[in-house]
C-alpha positions in Angstrom: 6.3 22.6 1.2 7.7 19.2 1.4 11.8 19.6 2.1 14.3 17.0 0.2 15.1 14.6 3.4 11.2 14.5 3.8 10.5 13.9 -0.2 12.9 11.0 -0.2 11.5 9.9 3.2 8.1 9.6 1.7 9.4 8.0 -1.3 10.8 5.4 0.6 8.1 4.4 2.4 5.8 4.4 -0.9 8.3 2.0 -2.2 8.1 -0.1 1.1 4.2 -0.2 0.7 4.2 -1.2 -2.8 6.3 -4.1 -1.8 3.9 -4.8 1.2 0.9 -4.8 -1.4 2.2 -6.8 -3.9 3.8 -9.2 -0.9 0.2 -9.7 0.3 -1.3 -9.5 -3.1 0.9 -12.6 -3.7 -0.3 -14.1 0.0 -4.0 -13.9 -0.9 -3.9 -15.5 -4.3 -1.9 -18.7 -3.2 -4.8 -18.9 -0.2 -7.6 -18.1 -2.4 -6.1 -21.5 -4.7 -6.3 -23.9 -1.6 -9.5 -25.6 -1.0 -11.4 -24.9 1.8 -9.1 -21.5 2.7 -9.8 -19.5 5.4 -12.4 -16.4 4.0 -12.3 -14.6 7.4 -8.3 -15.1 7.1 -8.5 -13.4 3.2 -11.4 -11.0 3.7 -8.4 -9.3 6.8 -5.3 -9.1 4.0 -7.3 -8.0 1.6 -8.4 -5.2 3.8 -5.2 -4.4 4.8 -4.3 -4.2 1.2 -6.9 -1.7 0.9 -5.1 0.3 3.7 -2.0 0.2 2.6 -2.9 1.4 -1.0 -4.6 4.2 0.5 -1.8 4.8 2.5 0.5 5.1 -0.7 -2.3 7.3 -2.2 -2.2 9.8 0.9 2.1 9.9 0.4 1.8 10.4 -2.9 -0.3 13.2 -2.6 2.5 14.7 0.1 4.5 14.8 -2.7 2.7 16.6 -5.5 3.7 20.3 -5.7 0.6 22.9 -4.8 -1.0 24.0 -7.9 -2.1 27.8 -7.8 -5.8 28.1 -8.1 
């Protein structure tokens, strides 16, 4: 069972990852809009994106209460 400090430990950090993934979200579609960007440079955020949202997925599943089978 997740304790209270823990639970609003996790919560912050979802909330710091959200920011992270919109932040880079942001990043990639201003890079994608320039000509001639740098695809090795976008295909790296946009995997890191893809980390970082299954990061948030793993924490949020920290968080959900055990359900009795």
């Amino acid at each position: 069972m997740v304790q209270d400090t823990d639970t609003e430990a996790i919560q912050r950090r979802i909330v710091e990852l959200q920011v992270e993934h919109r932040d880079l979200d942001q990043i990639i579609d201003m890079l994608t809009a320039q000509p001639g960007f740098d695809q090795l440079q976008v295909r790296r955020l946009k995997k890191r994106k893809l980390q970082i949202k299954d990061s948030i997925t793993l924490l949020q599943i920290q968080l959900e209460p055990d359900i009795p089978a």
